[in-house]
C-alpha positions as CSV (number, residue, x, y, z in Angstrom):
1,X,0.0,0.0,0.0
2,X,3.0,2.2,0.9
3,X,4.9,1.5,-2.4
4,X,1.5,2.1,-4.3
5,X,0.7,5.6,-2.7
6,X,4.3,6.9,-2.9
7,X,4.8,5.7,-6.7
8,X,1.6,7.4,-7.7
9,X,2.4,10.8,-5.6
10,X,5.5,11.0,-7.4
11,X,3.9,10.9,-10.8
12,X,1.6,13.4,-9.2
13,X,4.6,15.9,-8.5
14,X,5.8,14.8,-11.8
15,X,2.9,16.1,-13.7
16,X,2.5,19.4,-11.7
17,X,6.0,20.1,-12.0
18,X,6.4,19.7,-15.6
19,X,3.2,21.1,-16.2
20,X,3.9,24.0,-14.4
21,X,7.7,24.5,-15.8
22,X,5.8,24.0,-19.5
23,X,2.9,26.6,-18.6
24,X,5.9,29.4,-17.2
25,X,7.8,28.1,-20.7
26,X,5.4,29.0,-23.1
27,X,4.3,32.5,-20.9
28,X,7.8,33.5,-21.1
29,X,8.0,32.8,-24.8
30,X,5.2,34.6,-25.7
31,X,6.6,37.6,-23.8
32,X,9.2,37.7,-25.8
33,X,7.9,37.7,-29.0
34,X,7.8,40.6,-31.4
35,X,4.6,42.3,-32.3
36,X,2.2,41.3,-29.4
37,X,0.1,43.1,-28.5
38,X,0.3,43.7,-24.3
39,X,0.6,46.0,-21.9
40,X,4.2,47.3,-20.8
41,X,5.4,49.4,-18.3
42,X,5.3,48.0,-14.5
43,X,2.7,45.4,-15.8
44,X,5.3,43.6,-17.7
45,X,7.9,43.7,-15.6
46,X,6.4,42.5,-12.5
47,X,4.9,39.9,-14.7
48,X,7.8,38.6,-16.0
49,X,8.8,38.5,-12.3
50,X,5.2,36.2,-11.2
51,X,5.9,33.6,-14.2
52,X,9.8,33.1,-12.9
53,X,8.3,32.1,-9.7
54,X,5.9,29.9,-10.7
55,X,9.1,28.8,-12.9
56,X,11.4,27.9,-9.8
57,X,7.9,26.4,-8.2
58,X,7.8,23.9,-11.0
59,X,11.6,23.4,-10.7
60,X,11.2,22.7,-6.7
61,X,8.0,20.1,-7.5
62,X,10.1,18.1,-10.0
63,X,12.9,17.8,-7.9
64,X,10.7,16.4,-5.2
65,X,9.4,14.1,-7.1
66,X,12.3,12.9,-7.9
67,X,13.2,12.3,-4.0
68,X,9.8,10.4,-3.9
69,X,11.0,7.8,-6.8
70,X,14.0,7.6,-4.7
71,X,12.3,6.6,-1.4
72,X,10.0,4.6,-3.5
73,X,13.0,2.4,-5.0
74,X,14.6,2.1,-1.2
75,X,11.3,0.6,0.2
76,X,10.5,-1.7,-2.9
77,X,13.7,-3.1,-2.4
78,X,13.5,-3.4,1.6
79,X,10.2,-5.3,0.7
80,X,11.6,-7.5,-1.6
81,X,14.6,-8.5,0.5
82,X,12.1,-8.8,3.5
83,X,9.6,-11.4,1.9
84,X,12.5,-12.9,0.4
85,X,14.0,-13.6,3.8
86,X,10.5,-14.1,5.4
87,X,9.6,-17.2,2.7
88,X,13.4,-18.6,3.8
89,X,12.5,-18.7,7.3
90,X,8.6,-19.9,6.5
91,X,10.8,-23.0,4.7
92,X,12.7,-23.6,7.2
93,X,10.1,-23.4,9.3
94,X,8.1,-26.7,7.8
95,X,11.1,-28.3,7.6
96,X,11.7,-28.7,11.1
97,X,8.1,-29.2,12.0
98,X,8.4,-31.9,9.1
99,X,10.9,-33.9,10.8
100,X,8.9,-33.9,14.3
101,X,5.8,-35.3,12.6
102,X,8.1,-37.9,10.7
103,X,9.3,-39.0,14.0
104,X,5.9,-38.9,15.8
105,X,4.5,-41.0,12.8
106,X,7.8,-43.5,13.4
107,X,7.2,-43.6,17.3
108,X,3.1,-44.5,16.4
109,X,3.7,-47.2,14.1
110,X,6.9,-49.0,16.3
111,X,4.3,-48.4,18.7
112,X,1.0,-50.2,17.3
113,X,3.9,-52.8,15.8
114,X,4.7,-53.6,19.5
115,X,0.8,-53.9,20.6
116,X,0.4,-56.5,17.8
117,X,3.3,-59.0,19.3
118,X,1.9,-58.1,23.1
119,X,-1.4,-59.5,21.2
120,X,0.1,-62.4,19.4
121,X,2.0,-63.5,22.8
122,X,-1.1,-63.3,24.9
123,X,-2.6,-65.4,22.2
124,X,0.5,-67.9,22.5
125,X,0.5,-68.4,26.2
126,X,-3.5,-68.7,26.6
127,X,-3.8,-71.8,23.7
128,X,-0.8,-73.0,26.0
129,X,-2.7,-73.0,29.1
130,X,-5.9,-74.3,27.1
131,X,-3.8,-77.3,25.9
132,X,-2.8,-78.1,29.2
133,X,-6.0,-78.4,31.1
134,X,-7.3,-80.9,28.1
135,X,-5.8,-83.8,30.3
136,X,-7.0,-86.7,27.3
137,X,-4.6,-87.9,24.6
138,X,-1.1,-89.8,24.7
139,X,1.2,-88.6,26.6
140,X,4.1,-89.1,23.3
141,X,1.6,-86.3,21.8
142,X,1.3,-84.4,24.9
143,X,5.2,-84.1,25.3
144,X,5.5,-83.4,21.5
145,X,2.7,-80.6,21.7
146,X,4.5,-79.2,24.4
147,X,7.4,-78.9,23.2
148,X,6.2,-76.9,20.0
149,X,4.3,-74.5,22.3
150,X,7.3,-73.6,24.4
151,X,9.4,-72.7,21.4
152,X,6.6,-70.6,20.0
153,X,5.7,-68.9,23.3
154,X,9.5,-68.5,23.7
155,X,9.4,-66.7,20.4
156,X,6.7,-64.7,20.7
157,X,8.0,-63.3,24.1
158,X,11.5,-62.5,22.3
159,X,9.9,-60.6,19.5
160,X,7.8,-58.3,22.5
161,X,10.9,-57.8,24.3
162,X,13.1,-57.2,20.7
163,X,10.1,-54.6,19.7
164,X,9.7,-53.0,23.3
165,X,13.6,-51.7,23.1
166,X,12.8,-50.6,19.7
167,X,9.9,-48.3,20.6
168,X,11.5,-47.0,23.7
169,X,14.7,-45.9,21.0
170,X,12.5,-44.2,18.9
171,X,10.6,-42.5,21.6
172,X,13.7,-40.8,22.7
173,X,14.7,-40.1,19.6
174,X,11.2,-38.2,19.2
175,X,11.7,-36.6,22.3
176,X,15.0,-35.4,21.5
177,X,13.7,-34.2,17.8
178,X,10.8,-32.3,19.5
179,X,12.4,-30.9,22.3
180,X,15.6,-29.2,19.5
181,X,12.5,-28.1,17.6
182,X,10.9,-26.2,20.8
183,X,13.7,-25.2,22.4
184,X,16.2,-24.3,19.3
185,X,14.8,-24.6,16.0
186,X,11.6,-22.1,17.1
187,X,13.2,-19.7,18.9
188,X,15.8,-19.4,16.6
189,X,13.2,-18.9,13.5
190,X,11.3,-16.7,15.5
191,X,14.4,-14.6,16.2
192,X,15.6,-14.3,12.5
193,X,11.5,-13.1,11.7
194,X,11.4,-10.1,14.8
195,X,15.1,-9.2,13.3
196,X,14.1,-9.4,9.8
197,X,10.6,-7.7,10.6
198,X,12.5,-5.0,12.9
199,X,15.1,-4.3,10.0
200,X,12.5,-3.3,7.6
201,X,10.2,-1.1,10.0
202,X,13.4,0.7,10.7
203,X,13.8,1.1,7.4
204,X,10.3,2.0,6.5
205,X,9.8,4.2,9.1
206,X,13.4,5.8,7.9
207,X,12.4,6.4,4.2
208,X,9.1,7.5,5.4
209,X,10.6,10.4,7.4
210,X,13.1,11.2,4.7
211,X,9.9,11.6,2.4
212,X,8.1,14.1,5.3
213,X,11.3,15.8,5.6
214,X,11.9,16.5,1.6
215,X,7.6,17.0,1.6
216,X,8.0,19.6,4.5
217,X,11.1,21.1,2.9
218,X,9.2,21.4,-1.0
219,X,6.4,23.4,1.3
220,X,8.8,25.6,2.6
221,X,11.1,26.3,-0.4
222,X,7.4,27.1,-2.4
223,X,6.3,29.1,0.6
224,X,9.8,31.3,0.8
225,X,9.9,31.7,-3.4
226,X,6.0,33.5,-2.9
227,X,7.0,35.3,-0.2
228,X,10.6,35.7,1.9
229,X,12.0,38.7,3.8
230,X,14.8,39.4,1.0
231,X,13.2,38.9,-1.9
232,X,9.7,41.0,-3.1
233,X,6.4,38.6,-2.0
234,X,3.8,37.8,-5.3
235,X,1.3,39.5,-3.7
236,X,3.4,42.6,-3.7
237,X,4.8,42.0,-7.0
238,X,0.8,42.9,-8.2
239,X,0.8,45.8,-5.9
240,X,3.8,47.2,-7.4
241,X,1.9,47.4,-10.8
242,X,1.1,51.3,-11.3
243,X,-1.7,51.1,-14.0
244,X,-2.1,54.9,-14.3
245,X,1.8,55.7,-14.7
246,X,1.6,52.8,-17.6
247,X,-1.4,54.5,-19.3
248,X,0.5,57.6,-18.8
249,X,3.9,56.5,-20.7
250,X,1.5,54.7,-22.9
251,X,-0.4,57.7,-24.3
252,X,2.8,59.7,-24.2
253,X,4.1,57.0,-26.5
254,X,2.0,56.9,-28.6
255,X,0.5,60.2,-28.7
256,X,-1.1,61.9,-31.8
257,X,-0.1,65.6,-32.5
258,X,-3.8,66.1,-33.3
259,X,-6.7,63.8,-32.8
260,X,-7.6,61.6,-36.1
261,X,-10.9,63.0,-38.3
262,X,-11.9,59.3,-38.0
263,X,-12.5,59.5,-34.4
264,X,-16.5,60.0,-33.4
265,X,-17.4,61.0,-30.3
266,X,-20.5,59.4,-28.5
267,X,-22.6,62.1,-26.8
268,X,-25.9,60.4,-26.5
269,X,-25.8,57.8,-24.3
270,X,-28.3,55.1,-25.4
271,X,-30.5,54.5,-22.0
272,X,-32.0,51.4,-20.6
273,X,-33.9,52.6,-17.8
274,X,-37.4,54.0,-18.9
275,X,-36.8,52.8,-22.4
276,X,-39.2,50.4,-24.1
277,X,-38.5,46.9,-23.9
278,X,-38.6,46.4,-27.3
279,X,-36.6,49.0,-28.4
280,X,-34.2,48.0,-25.8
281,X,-33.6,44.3,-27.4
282,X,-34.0,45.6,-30.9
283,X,-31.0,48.1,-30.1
284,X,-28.8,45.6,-28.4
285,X,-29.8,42.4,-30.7
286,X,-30.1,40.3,-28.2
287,X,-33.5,38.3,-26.6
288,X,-32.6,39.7,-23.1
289,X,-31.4,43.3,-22.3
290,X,-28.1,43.0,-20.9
291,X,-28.5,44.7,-17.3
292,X,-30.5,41.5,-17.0
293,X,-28.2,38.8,-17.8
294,X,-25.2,40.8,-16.2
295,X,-27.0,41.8,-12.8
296,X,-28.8,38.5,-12.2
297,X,-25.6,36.4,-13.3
298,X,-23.8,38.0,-11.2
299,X,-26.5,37.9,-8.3
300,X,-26.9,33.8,-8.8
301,X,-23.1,33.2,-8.6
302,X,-22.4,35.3,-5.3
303,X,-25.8,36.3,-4.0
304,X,-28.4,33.5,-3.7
305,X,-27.4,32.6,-0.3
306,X,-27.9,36.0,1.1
307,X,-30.8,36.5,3.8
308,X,-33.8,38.9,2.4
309,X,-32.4,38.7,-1.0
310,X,-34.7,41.0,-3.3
311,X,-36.8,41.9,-0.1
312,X,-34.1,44.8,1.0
313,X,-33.4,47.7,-2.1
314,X,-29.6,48.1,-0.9
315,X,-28.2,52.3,-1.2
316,X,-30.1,54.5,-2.8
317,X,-27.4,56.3,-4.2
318,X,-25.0,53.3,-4.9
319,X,-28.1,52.2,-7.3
320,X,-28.4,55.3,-9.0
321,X,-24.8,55.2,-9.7
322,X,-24.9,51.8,-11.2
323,X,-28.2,53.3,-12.9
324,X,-26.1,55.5,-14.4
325,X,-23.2,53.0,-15.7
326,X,-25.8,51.0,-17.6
327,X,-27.5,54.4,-19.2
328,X,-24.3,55.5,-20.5
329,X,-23.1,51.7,-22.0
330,X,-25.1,48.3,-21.5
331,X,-22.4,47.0,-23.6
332,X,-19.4,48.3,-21.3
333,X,-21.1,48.4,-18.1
334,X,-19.0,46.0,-15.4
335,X,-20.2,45.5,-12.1
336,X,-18.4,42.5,-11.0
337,X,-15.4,44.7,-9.5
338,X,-17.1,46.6,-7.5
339,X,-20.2,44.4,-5.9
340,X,-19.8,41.5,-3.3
341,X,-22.1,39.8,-1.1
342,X,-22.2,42.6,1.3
343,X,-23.7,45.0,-1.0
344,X,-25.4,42.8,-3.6
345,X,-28.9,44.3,-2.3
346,X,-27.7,47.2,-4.3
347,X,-27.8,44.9,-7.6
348,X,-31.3,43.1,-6.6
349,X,-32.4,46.9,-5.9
350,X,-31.5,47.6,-10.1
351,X,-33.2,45.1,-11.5
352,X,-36.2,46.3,-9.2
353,X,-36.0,49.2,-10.7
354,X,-35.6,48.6,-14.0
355,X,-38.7,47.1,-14.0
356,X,-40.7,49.6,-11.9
357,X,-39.5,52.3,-14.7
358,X,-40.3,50.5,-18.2
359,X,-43.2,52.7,-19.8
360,X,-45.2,49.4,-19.9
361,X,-45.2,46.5,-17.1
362,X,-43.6,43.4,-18.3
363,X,-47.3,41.4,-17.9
364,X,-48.8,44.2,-20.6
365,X,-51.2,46.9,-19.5
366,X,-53.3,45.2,-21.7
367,X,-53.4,41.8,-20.3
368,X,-54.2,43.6,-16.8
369,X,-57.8,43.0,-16.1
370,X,-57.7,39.4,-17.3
371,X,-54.7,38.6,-15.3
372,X,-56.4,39.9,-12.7
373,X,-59.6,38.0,-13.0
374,X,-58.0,35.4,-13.8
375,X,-56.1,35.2,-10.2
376,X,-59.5,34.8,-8.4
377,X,-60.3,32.0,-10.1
378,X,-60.8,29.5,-7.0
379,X,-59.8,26.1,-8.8
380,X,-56.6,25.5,-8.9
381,X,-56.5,24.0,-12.4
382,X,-58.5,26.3,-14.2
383,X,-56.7,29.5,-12.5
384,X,-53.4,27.8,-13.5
385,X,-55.0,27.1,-17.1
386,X,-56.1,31.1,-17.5
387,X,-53.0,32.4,-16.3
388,X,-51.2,30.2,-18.7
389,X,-52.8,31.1,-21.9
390,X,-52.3,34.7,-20.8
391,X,-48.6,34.7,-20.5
392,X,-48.6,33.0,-23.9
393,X,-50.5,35.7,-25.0
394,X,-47.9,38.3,-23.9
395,X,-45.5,40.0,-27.0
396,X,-42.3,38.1,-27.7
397,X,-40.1,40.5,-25.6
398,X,-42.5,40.3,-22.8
399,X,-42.4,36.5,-23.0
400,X,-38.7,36.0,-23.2
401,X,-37.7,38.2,-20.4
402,X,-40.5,37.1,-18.0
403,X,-39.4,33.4,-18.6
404,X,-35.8,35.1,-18.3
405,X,-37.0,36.7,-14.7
406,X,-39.2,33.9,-13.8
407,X,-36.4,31.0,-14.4
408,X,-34.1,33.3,-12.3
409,X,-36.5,33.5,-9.1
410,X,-37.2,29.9,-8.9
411,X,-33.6,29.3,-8.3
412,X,-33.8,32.0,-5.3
413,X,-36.1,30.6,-4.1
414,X,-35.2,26.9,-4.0
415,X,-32.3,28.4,-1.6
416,X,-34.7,30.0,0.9
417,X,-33.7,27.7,3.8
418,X,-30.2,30.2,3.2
419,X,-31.7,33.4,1.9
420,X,-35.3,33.0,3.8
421,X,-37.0,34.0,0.5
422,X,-39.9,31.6,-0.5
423,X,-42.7,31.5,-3.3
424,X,-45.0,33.9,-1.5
425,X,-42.3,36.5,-0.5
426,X,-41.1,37.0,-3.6
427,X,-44.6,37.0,-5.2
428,X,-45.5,40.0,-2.6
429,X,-42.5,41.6,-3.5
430,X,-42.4,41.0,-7.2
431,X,-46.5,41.7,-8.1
432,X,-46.8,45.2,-7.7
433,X,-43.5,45.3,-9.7
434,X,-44.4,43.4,-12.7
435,X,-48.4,43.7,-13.0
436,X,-49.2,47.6,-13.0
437,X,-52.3,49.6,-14.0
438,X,-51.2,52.7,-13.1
439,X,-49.5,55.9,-14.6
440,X,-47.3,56.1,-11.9
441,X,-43.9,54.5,-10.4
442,X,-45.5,53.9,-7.2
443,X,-45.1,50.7,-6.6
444,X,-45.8,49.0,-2.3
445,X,-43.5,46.9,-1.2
446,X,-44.7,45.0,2.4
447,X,-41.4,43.8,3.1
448,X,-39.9,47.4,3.1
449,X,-39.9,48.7,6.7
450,X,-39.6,52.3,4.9
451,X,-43.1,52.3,4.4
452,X,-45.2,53.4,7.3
453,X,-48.5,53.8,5.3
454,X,-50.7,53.4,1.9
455,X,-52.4,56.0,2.5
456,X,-51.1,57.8,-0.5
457,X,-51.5,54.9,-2.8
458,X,-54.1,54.9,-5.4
459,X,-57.3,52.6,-4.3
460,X,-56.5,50.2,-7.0
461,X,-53.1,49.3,-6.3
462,X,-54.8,48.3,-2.8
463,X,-57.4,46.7,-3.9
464,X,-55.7,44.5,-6.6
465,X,-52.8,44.2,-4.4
466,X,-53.1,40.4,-3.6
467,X,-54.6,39.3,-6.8
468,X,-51.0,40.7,-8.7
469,X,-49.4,38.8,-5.9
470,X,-51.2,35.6,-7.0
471,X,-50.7,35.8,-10.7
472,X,-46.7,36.0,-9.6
473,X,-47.3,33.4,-7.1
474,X,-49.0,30.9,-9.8
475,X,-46.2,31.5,-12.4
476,X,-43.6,31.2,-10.0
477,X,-44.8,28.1,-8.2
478,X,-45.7,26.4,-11.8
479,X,-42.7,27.3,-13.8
480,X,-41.7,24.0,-14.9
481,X,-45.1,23.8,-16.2
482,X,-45.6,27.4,-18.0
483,X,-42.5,27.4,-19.3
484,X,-39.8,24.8,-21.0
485,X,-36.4,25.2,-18.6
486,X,-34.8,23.5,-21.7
487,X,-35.1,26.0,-24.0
């Protein structure tokens, strides 16, 4: 297991390192190349500067993994010797415990050999005595009989006392083969293993610290190339980078003595708040304004864990700002620099109000009244069947973005064990927003503690107020259904 992990983290270091020294390679060629276009000035340099480190990095990983091949080839070799010496002692081993059973087997059969002449005499001597107490027949054939039965019982005994010296000769010899097996053939074998076994711990345990030791040392030497007392840190390396002095050298550089006739100045910027929707996509040729797709991107890859998400409108005048960014350029506009998850309220707050100013609500003026009928329906089915045909019904623009919007709210919600923000909390909140009937940009949001009263609300915002809630609610809650998430 050992020789397995430290032959594949080797080729591991292998493969960063080389990687690495071929990544810093081709960086450093391409710097050098005529005619490319990049930035100069402090930029380059300290770039130059970041690649060499990640250069030596790449040098210190190959150079460890070339310690790891070596501790690897140390410890695949201690292994090899160490079963080699362990099967040597195993044979060993069953050879001795061969010859005991050898002369246990011996011992039993001189044994069971000397039971069958104890038998064969007792058989002897009992026809003897048999014979004897049969007192009829000739005494000439008595004497003869006799006789014979002596000499075989005389035999008989002979072979019991031959056989008895025989066994008790090979009993000692099994002792004595038994006890040289117990008391120096085992512990001698068992000996030779604890050495052999305590030989290659050592040495395992030595190569194993070696490979710490050079691990520890690779952290260290990677740790002191980013970042040491003598030399300049990476970090500080990008700090040292003065983009306005290199735009400055730049545009003296390459400074015209008078500005080109070809260059047009943009004085109208082409706005996105309060424009159509329509005109908006037509301009930008796309199916969803951009402020869109670039707020609520960013919003789903930083934001959708964030408590009261959409519920809380973020700064006022950080929003107006960002208002302003998008007015000037949809196409130019970057956020991601200057938003995080502390202030992405101010991004869910522009999207808010991008809705609340287009000159028509995204669910059409038009469509009002039946979307609002529609919402009372008290059967679930047929309400969802209504408001279904009615967002069909909606102009392509309307359609696409809503589907856009809609798609984009089902995924905040379906994080509101984080962000607290069910169904019906972003239907309250999003309602008013997207289905409006009035000529105004008054628009009541419950969730906003701002708002002490609706006093100064017009009657039918009130009234209507939960039906626009419920159209949201059943679009929201169905949009697997009203829409195709696929397309």
């Amino acid at each position: 297991e050992i020789i397995s992990f430290l032959k594949k983290r080797a080729m591991i270091e292998e493969e960063y390192g080389k990687s690495m020294l071929k990544l810093t390679q081709t960086a450093l060629e391409n710097l050098n190349k005529e005619n490319v276009n990049r930035k100069l000035g402090s930029f380059n340099n300290n770039y130059v500067k970041f690649v060499k480190m990640h250069e030596k990095i790449g040098e210190n990983h190959v150079k460890f993994s070339q310690s790891i091949n070596d501790t690897y080839e140390v410890i695949s070799t201690t292994f090899k010797n160490t079963e080699r010496s362990r099967k040597q002692l195993k044979e060993a081993g069953l050879k001795y415990k061969k010859n005991v059973i050898e002369s246990d087997n011996t011992l039993e059969k001189t044994r069971q050999k000397y039971e069958i002449l104890s038998h064969n005499w007792d058989e002897t001597l009992q026809e003897k005595e048999k014979f004897f107490g049969n007192e009829q027949g000739s005494l000439l054939r008595m004497s003869n009989i006799a006789l014979g039965s002596s000499k075989a019982l005389n035999d008989a005994r002979l072979k019991v006392a031959l056989q008895n010296e025989n066994y008790i000769t090979q009993l000692n010899i099994s002792n004595n083969i038994r006890k040289e097996y117990d008391n120096v053939h085992v512990p001698a074998l068992l000996k030779s293993l604890k050495e052999t076994n305590d030989e290659c711990d050592q040495s395992l345990q030595e190569q194993l610290k070696n490979y710490s030791y050079n691990y520890e040392s690779v952290i260290m030497n990677d740790a002191t190339t980013l970042k040491s007392k003598d030399k300049i840190s990476l970090s500080k390396l990008m700090e040292n980078i003065n983009n306005k002095k290199d735009l400055s050298e730049f545009i003296q550089q390459n400074a015209y003595e008078e500005i080109p006739s070809n260059i047009v100045e943009v004085t109208d910027p082409q706005i996105v708040f309060g424009e159509d929707l329509n005109e908006i996509i037509r301009r930008e040729n796309t199916e969803i304004p951009l402020i869109l797709t670039k707020c609520i991107t960013l919003i789903e890859n930083i934001g959708l864990e964030t408590p009261g998400l959409y519920r809380f409108s973020g700064s006022n005048s950080h929003i107006q700002h960002l208002k302003t960014l998008f007015n000037k350029n949809s196409y130019l506009a970057t956020i991601d620099n200057i938003i995080n998850t502390e202030n992405i309220n101010d991004v869910t707050g522009l999207v808010k109000l991008f809705f609340r100013e287009l000159p028509d609500p995204l669910l059409i003026r038009g469509l009002y009244h039946q979307f609002i009928e529609a919402s009372k329906i008290e059967d679930e089915r047929r309400r969802l069947i209504e408001i279904h045909e009615l967002v069909n019904k909606l102009p392509d623009a309307n359609y696409l973005t809503l589907r856009f919007l809609i798609g984009h709210l089902f995924k905040v919600q379906s994080h509101q064990t984080l962000n607290k923000m069910n169904i019906s909390n972003l239907s309250i909140i999003w309602g008013p927003i997207l289905l409006d009937n009035s000529n105004n940009s008054i628009i009541i949001n419950p969730e906003d503690e701002s708002h002490e009263s609706t006093a100064d609300l017009p009657s039918d915002s009130l009234i209507d107020f939960q039906y626009k809630c419920k159209v949201v609610e059943v679009i929201l809650a169905n949009y697997l259904i009203i829409f195709d998430p696929e397309s």
